[in-house]
C-alpha positions in Angstrom: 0.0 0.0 0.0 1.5 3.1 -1.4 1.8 6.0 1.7 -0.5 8.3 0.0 -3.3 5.6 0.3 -2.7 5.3 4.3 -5.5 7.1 6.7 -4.4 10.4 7.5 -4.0 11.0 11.3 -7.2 11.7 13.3 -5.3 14.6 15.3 -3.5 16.5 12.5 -4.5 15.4 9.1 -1.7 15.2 8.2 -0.2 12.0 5.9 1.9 9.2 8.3 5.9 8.6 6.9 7.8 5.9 7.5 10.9 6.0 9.7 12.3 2.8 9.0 16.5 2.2 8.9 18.9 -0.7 7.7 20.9 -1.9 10.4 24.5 -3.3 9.1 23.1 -6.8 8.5 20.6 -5.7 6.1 17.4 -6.1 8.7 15.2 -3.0 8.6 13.6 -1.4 11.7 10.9 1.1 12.1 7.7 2.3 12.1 5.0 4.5 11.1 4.5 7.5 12.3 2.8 11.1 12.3 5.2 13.8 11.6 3.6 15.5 14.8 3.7 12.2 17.0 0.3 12.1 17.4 0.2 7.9 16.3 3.1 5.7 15.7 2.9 1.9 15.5 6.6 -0.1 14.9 7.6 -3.0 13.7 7.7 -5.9 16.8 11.1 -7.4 15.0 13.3 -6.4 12.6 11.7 -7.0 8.7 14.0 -8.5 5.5 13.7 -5.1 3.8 11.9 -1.8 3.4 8.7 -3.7 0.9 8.1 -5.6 3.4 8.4 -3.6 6.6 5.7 -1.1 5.1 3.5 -4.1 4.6 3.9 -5.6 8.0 3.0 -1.6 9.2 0.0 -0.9 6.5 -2.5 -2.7 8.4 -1.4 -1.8 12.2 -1.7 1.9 11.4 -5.4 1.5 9.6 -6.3 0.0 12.4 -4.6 2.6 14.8 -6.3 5.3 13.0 -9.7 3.5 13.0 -9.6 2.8 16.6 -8.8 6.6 17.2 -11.8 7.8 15.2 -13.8 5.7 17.4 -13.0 6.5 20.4 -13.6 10.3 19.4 -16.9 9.7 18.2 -18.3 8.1 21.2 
């Protein structure tokens, strides 16, 4: 999932970036983040490269930004 399709942060607006780095093995750690720090979810181990990082990520920040919207609705 491309960044631009992400949900944008309930606080802000604004669009999450990645702040994933290589460690000297290769291994790539990270997460997902606001620019603000409003929302962030990492990765729970290190991931094989950047692809797949991002697709381990995708899904925990959708569902970080969905649980956020709900809580400020009720």
């Amino acid at each position: 999932m491309k960044q631009s399709e992400l949900p944008r942060c309930p606080e802000c607006g604004n669009m999450p970036e990645y702040a994933l780095k290589p460690n000297h093995m290769g291994w790539v750690w990270g997460g997902l983040k606001c620019p603000y720090d409003h929302y962030r979810v990492n990765l729970n181990g290190p991931a094989g490269s950047r692809a797949q990082a991002e697709k381990r990520l995708a899904p925990q920040w959708i569902e970080l930004v969905g649980k956020a919207n709900r809580e400020k609705t009720e």
